[in-house]
Structures are given as structure tokens and as C-alpha cells.
C-alpha positions in Angstrom: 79.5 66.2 112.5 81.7 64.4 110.6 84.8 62.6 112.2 87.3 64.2 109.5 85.3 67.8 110.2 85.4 67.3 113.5 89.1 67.0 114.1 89.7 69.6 111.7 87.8 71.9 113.9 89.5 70.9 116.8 92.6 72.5 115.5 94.3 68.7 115.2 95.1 68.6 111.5 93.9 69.8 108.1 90.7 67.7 107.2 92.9 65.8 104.5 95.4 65.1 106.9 92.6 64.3 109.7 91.4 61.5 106.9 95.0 60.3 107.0 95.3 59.9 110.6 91.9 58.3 110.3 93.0 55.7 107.9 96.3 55.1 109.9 94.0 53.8 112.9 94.9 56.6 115.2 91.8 57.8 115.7 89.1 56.5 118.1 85.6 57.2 119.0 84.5 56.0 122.7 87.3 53.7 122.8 87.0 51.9 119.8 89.6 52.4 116.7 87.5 54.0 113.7 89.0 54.3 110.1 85.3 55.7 108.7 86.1 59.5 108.0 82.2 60.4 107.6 81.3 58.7 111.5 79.2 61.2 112.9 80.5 62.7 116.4 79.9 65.2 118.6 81.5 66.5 121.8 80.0 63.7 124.1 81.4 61.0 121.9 85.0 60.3 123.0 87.0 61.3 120.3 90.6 60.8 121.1 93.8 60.4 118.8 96.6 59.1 119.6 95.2 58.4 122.9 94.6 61.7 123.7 91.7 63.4 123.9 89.9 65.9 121.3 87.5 68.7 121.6 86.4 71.9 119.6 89.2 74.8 119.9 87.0 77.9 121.7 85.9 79.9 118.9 87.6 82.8 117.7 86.4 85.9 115.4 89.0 88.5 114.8 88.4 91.7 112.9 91.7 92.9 110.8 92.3 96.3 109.1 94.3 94.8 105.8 96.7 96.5 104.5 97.5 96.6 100.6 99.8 94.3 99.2 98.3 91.6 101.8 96.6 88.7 100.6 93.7 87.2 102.2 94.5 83.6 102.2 96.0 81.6 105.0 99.2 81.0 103.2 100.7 82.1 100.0 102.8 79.9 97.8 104.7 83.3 96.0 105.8 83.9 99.6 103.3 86.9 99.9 102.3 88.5 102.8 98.9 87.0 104.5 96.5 88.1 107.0 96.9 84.9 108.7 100.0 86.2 109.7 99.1 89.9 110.7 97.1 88.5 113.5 98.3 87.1 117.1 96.5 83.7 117.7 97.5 79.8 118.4 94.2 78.8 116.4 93.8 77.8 113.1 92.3 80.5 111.3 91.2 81.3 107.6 89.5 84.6 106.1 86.0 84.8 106.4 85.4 85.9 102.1 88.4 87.5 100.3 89.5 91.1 99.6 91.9 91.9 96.7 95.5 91.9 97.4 95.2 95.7 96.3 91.9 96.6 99.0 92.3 97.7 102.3 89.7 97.3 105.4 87.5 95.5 107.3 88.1 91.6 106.8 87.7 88.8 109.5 89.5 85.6 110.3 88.0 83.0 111.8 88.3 79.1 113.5 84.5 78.5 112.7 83.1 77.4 109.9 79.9 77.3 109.9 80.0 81.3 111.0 82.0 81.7 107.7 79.7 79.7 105.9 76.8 81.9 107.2 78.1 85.3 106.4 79.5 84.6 102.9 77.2 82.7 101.6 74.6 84.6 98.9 71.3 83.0 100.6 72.2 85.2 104.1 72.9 88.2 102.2 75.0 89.9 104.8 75.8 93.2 104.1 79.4 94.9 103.1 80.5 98.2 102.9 82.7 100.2 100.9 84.1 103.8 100.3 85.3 104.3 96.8 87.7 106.3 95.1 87.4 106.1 91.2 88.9 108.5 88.2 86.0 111.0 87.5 82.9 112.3 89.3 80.2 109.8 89.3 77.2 111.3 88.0 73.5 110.6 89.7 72.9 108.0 86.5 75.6 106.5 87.6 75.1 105.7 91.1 71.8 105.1 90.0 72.4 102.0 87.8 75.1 100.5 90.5 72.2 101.1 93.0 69.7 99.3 90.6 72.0 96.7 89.2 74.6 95.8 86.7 75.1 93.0 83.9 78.5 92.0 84.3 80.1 88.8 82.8 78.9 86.6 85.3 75.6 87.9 85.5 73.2 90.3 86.5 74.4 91.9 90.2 71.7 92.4 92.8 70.4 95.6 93.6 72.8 97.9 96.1 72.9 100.7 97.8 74.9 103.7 96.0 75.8 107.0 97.3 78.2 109.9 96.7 80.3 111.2 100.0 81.5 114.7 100.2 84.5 113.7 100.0 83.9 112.8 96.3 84.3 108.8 97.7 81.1 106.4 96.5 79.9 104.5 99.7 78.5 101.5 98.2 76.9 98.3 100.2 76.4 94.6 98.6 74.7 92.0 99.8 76.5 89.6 97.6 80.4 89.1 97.2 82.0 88.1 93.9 85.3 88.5 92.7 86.3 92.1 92.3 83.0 92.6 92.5 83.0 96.9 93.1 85.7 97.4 90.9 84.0 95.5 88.1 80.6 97.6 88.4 82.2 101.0 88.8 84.2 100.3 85.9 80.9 99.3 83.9 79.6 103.1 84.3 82.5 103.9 83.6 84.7 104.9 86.2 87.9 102.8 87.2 88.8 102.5 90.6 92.1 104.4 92.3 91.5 103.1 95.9 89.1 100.8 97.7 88.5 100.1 101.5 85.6 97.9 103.2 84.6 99.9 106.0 81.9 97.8 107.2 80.7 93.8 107.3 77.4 92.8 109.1 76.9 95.1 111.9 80.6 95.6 112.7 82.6 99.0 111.8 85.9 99.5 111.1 86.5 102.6 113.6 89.3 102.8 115.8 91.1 100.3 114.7 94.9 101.2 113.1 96.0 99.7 109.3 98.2 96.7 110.1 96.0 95.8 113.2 93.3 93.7 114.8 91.3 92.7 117.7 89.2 89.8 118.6 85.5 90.3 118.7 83.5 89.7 121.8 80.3 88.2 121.9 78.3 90.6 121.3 79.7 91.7 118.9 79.7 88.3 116.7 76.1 88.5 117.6 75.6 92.0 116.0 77.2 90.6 113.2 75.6 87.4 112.5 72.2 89.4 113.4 73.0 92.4 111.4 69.8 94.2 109.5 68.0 93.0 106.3 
């Protein structure tokens, strides 16, 4: 890993401020001073800044129910509400994806990031679940074409899966995640959305846990998430 990445991941500083500290010549590899950003470390390698020595923070996976109004960044420069700060850690964690500031549910925070990388990125196709209140009763055409796929103005979205709850809610599961992705297709058969939750992400439910609160995920459960079913 990269000696900028590497601190960064440690928890020491932002990786633009790890370059900085790099550059200053406070920063050193197996004793030696290093101002190369891109030197490839590992644990074994004796990083140590300031004198003091650096290794990985523990990982951390937490799984939030997000209230509306929150956004899902790890700081807000309109002095918004973030889900950063709705959960109790000393890590430095960032949202795995986003939710709209409006949507409510499932969303995770995370110190790892290559575990982000792997379930938001489009080539791992991880799945996401949500129930959906719209205006209107979606008709079986309707649900059909979300299921089969919709040309939006970014492009053609991948095929879902669509169905209507008795409730009258759509449950409706993506495998990809652009912005205001659901609210986008149901509007595009012509139904605009009143209220939207994610209820599911990978192999991990939502269940039993309050609006407002979260938990940290064991093991097995990051496992049954980063293993969930094709």
C-alpha cells in the first residue's frame, strides 16, 4: 500500500494531509526519513511519524437506520446533520454509497476502504433493497418495465427485481447505485415517489434496529455481506 494510503488508514490524518506530513520529513519507514508519498508499506515495514509508531486502526463496519433530513457524508459545509455524527466511534469513518438527504434506512459507515470499494462498486453488483411509497397504484406493466429496465438520462438501468407489497409499497432490489436512482425510474413509469427506505444491503437486514440508531457489525456479519447471493 501506498505510504500516503497507509497513514490515512491508520486513522493519522486525511491522505492530503498524510502527503503533507510526508513532505515535512516526519514520516519514516524502518528508521529512515521518507518524503515519497507512493513508497509502498505494509504492516511489517516500520512506519512511524513523529517518532511514533503507526499501524491500521481495527476495522470497523457499522450499520445505521438514517433518518430523513440526514445527509450521508462525513461532514456538511451548510452545517447539516451527518451520519458520521449519529454514530458512537473514535475511528474515522465515511459512508459506504450515499442515500438522499430525504431517504431513510439501511446505510453503513465504514474505516475500510477497500470493503467500501467492494460493495459500491458496479463490477460486484451487490444487491440493495427498497420499499417504495409512490402517488398512484403501480400497475403490473409497470413493475414490469422497472424489473426489465429503464432508459434514464444516464443510460439504460440494469435489470431489477420489482414487486408490489400488500401494503401498496413497491419492494424493489438494484444491483447498481446511481444518483436518485429509484426515484428516477419510478418516476419514468410514471409514478413519483412520497417515501423511500432501503431496507436491505448485501445480506444484512434492517430489522430491529430503531430510526436514529446503529450498531456495529460482527464478523459474520461483514462476511454475509461481502458474500451476499448473486
Amino acid at each position: 500500500m501506498r505510504l500516503a494510503k497507509y497513514l490515512a488508514h491508520a486513522g493519522v490524518a486525511s491522505r492530503r494531509a498524510a502527503e503533507e506530513m510526508i513532505a515535512a520529513g516526519r514520516v519514516s519507514v524502518g528508521g529512515q526519513k521518507v518524503t515519497d508519498p507512493a513508497r509502498d508499506v505494509d504492516e511489517g515495514s516500520g512506519v512511524t511519524v513523529d517518532g511514533r509508531p503507526v499501524a491500521p486502526e481495527p476495522r470497523e463496519v457499522h450499520m445505521l437506520n438514517k433518518p430523513a433530513g440526514v445527509v450521508s457524508t462525513a461532514k456538511d459545509t451548510h452545517g447539516r446533520r451527518t451520519v458520521v455524527e449519529l454514530v458512537a466511534s473514535r475511528r474515522r469513518l465515511y459512508p459506504v454509497g450515499r442515500l438522499d438527504t430525504e431517504t431513510t434506512g439501511l446505510i453503513l459507515l465504514t474505516n475500510d476502504g477497500a470493503l467500501a470499494e467492494k460493495l459500491t462498486h458496479p463490477r460486484y453488483e451487490v444487491p440493495r433493497t427498497y420499499r417504495v411509497s409512490v402517488k398512484g397504484k403501480p400497475s403490473a406493466g409497470a413493475l414490469a418495465r422497472l424489473a426489465k429496465g429503464l432508459d434514464l438520462d444516464d443510460g439504460r438501468t440494469a435489470p431489477a427485481q420489482a414487486s408490489r407489497l400488500d401494503d401498496g409499497r413497491i419492494e424493489l432490489t438494484l444491483r447498481e447505485g446511481r444518483n436518485r436512482q429509484v426515484r428516477r425510474m419510478c418516476e419514468a413509469v410514471g409514478h413519483r415517489v412520497v417515501a423511500l427506505e432501503r431496507v436491505r444491503f448485501g445480506g444484512l437486514e434492517l430489522e430491529g434496529l430503531r430510526e436514529g440508531d446503529s450498531r456495529l457489525l460482527s464478523a459474520d456479519e461483514i462476511e454475509r455481506l461481502t458474500e451476499s447471493p448473486r
